[in-house]
C-alpha atoms as a printed R data frame, in Angstrom:
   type eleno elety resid chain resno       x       y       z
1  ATOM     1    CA   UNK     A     1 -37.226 -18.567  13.643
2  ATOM     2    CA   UNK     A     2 -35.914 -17.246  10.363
3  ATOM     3    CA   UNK     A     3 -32.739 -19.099   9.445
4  ATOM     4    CA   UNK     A     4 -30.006 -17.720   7.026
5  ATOM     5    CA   UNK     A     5 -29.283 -19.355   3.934
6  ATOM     6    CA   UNK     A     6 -25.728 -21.442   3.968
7  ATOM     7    CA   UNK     A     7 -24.040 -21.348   0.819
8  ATOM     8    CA   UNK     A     8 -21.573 -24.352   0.155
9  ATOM     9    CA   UNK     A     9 -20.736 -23.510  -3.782
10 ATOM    10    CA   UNK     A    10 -17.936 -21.085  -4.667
11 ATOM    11    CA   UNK     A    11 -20.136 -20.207  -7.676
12 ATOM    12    CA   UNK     A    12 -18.671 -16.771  -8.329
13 ATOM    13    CA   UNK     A    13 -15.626 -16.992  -6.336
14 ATOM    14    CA   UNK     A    14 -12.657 -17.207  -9.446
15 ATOM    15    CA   UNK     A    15 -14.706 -13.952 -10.612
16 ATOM    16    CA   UNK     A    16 -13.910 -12.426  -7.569
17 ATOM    17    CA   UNK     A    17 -10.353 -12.971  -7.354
18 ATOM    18    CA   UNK     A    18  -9.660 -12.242 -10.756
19 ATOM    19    CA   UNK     A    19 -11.031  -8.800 -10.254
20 ATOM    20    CA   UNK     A    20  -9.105  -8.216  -6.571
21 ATOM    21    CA   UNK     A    21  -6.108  -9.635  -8.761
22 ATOM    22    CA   UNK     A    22  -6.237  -6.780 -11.235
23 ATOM    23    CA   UNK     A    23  -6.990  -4.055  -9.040
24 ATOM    24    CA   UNK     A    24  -4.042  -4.961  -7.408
25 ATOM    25    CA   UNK     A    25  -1.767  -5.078 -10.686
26 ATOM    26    CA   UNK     A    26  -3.538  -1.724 -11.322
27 ATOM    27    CA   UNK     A    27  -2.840   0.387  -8.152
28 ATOM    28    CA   UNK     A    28   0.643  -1.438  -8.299
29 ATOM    29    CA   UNK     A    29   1.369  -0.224 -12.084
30 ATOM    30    CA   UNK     A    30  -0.118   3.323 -10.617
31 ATOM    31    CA   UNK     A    31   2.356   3.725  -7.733
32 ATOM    32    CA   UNK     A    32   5.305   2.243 -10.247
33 ATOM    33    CA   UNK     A    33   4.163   5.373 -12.722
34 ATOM    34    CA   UNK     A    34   4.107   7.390 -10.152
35 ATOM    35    CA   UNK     A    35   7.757   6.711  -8.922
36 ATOM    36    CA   UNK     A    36   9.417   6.449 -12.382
37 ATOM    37    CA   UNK     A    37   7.566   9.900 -12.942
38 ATOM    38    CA   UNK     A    38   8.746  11.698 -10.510
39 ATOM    39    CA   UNK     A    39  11.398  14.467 -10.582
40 ATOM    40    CA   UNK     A    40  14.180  12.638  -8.751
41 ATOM    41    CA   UNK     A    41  14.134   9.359 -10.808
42 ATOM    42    CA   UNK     A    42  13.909  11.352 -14.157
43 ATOM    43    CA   UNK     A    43  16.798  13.616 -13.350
44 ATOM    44    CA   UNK     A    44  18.865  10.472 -12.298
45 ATOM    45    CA   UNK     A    45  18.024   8.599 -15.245
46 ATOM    46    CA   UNK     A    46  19.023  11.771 -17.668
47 ATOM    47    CA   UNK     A    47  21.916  12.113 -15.891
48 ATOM    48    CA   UNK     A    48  23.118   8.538 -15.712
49 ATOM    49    CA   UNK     A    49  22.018   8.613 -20.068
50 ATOM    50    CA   UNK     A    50  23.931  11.849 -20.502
51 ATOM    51    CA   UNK     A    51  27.182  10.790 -18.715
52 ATOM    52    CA   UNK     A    52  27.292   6.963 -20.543
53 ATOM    53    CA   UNK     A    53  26.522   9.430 -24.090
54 ATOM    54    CA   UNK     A    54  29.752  11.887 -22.770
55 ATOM    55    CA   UNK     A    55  32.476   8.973 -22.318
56 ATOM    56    CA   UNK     A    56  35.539   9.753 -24.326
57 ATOM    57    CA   UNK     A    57  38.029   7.192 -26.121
């Protein structure tokens, strides 16, 4: 009977969960682009610039 081999080392493993680590930081930095891109946030933001440029003494 064929057995399977058992690994008991974590050889490999701080590799691994560097990289799920970064495409996380990456999809998360793609979603935040995508929200401070949009049109709603942009107008806001020009709008909330424009009216502290405007105030009068």
């Amino acid at each position: 009977m064929y057995k399977l081999p058992i690994f008991r080392d974590d050889d490999g493993m701080a590799t691994i969960e560097y990289a799920i680590a970064t495409l996380a930081a990456a999809a998360l930095a793609a979603v935040l682009y995508l929200v401070v891109s949009s049109e709603a946030v942009v107008s806001g933001l020009t709008g909330l610039i424009e009216r502290a440029l405007s105030v009068k003494f």
